[in-house]
N, C-alpha and C positions, 0 to 999 in steps of 0.2 A: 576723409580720404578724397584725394583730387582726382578729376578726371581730365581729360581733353578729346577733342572729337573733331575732326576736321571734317571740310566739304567745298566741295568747288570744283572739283576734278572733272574728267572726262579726258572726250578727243577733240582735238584742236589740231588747225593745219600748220604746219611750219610756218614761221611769220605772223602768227597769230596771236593772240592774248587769254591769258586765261588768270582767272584770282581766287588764290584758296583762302579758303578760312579757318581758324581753329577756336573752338569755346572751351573756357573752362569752366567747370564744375563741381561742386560740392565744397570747394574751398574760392581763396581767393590767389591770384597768380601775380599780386601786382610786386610782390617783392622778388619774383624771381625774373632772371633772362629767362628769352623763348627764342627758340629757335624751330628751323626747319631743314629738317634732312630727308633726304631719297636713299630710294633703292631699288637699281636695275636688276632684272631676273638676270641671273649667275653674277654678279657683281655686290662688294660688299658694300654698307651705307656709308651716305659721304653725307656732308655736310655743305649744305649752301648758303645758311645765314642764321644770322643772328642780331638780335636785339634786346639793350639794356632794361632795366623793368625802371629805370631812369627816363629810357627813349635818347638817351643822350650819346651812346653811341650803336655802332653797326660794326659790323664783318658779314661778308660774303668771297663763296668760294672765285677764284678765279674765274671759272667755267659761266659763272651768271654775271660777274659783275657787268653792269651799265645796262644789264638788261632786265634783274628781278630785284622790286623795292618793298622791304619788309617794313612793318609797318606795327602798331599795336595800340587798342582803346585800353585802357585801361577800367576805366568806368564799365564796360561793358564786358570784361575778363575774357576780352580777345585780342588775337594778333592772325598779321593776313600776308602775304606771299601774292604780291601783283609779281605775273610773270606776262613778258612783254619778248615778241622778237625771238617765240619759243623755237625750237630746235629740235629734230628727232629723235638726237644723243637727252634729253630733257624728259624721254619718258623713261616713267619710272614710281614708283610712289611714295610718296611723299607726306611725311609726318610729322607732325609738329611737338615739340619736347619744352620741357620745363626745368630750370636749373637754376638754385637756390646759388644766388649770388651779390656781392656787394654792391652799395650804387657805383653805376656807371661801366661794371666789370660783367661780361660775358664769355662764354665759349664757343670753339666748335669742336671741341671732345664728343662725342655720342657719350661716352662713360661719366659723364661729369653730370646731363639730365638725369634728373629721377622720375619725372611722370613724363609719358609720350601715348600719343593716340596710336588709334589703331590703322590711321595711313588712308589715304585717298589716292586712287586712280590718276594719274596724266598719262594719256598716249596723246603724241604727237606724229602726225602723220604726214610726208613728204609729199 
């Protein structure tokens, strides 16, 4: 049985950088996408990106592109979320998913991951 565990979170100023991380556990993650999704208090989870378990490709949502680059070791059954040029519409928390998928083919369903951590902290602060 898989786990995932993210960390990196915190307070950051607007304009700032911050980089999460997520490990996976008890199994191995390399055959699936991973992604990473938030969620703001009274707002329901969105999705901000994602990566093949290829590495070959990417999506992110509108809202971050050009400014957060996902990323993923494989050998070391993690993937990372450089946020860059953060925002205060950005806090929120944020957690990293696992979704069994073909090479090269990802999502950003929330409904299509089946393992997801338990979320880390981003406030961003103006």
């Amino acid at each position: 049985q898989g786990m995932l565990l993210e960390s990196g979170g915190g307070l950051v100023q607007a304009g700032g950088s911050l980089r999460l991380s997520c490990v996976g556990s008890g199994r191995t993650f390399n055959r699936y996408a991973m992604g990473w999704f938030r969620q703001a208090i009274g707002k329901e989870r969105e999705f901000v990106a994602a990566i093949s378990w290829a590495t070959s490709t990417f999506a992110y949502a509108d809202s971050v592109k050009g400014r957060f680059t996902i990323s993923r070791d494989l050998a070391k059954n993690m993937v990372f979320l450089q946020m860059n040029s953060v925002e205060p519409e950005d806090t929120a928390v944020y957690f990293c998913a696992a979704a069994r998928r073909e090479w090269g083919s990802l999502s950003s369903k929330a409904n299509e991951y089946s393992y997801w951590g338990q979320g880390t902290q981003v406030t961003v602060s103006s």
